[in-house]
C-alpha positions as CSV (number, residue, x, y, z in Angstrom):
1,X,0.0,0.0,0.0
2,X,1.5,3.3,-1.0
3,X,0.1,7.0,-0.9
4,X,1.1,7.8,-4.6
5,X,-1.2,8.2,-7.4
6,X,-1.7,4.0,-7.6
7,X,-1.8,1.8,-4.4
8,X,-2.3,-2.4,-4.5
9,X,-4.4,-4.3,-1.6
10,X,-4.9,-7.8,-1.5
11,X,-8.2,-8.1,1.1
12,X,-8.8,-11.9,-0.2
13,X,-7.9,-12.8,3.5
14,X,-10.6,-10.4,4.9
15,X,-14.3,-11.2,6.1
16,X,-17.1,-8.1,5.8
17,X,-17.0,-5.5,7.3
18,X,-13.0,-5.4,7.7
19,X,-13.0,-5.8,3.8
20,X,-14.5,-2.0,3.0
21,X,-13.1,-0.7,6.5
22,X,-9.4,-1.5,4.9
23,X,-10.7,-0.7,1.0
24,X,-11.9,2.8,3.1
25,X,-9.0,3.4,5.1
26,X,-6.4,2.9,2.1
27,X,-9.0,5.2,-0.2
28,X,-8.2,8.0,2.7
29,X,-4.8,7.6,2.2
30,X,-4.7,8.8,-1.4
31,X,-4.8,12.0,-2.6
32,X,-7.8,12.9,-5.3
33,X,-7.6,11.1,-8.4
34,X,-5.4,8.2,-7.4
35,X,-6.5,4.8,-8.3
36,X,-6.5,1.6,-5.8
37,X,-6.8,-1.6,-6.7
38,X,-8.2,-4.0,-5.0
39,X,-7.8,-7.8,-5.1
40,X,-11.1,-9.3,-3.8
41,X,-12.5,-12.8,-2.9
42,X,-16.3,-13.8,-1.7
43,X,-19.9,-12.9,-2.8
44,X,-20.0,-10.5,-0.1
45,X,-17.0,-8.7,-0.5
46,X,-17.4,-8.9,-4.4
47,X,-21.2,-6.8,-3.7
48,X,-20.3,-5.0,-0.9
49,X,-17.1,-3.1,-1.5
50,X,-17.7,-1.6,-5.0
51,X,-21.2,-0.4,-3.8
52,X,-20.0,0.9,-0.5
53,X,-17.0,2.8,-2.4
54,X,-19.4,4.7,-4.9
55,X,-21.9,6.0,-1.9
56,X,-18.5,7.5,-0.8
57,X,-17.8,9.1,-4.2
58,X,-15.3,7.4,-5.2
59,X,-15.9,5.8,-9.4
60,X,-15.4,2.1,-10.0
61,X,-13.2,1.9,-13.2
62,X,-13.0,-1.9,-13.9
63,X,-13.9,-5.5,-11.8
64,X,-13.0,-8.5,-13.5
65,X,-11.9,-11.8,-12.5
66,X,-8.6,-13.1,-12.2
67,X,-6.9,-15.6,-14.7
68,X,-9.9,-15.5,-16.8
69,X,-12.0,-16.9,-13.9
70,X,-15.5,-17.6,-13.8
71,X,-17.4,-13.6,-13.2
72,X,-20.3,-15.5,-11.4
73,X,-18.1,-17.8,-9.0
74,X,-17.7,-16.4,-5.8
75,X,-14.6,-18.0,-5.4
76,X,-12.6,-16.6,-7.8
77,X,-10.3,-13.8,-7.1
78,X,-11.4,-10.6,-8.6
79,X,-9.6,-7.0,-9.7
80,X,-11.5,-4.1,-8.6
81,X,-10.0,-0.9,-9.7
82,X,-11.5,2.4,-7.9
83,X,-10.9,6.3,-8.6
84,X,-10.7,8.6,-5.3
């Protein structure tokens, strides 16, 4: 996780809520107009965490699966890339 204009974090290991409270915490980090991107695992987290970061403001740019996993399994690790 850095505070330049791109950070990485890997939240695969997380359970809701700690998966937005870290997506959130890293977003307040970055100054306006960095990108984060988050690596993602579970049907909750996979709902929750893009949803949660665009009632803050923040735009979703892309969330796609990993390794040209299935988009419907919740068990496949997905890319989420937010704007601040």
């Amino acid at each position: 996780m850095t505070t330049d204009d791109t950070a990485f974090l890997d939240i695969t290991g997380e359970t809701c809520p700690m998966t937005f409270v870290r997506t959130r915490i890293a977003l307040e980090k970055m100054g306006a107009g960095s990108t984060l991107t988050v690596r993602l695992k579970g049907r909750e987290p996979l709902d929750n965490v893009p949803r949660q970061a665009e009632n803050l403001g923040h735009t979703v740019v892309s969330l796609e699966p990993e390794d040209g996993g299935g988009d419907g399994d919740p068990d496949t690790v997905h890319r989420l890339v937010l704007r601040k």
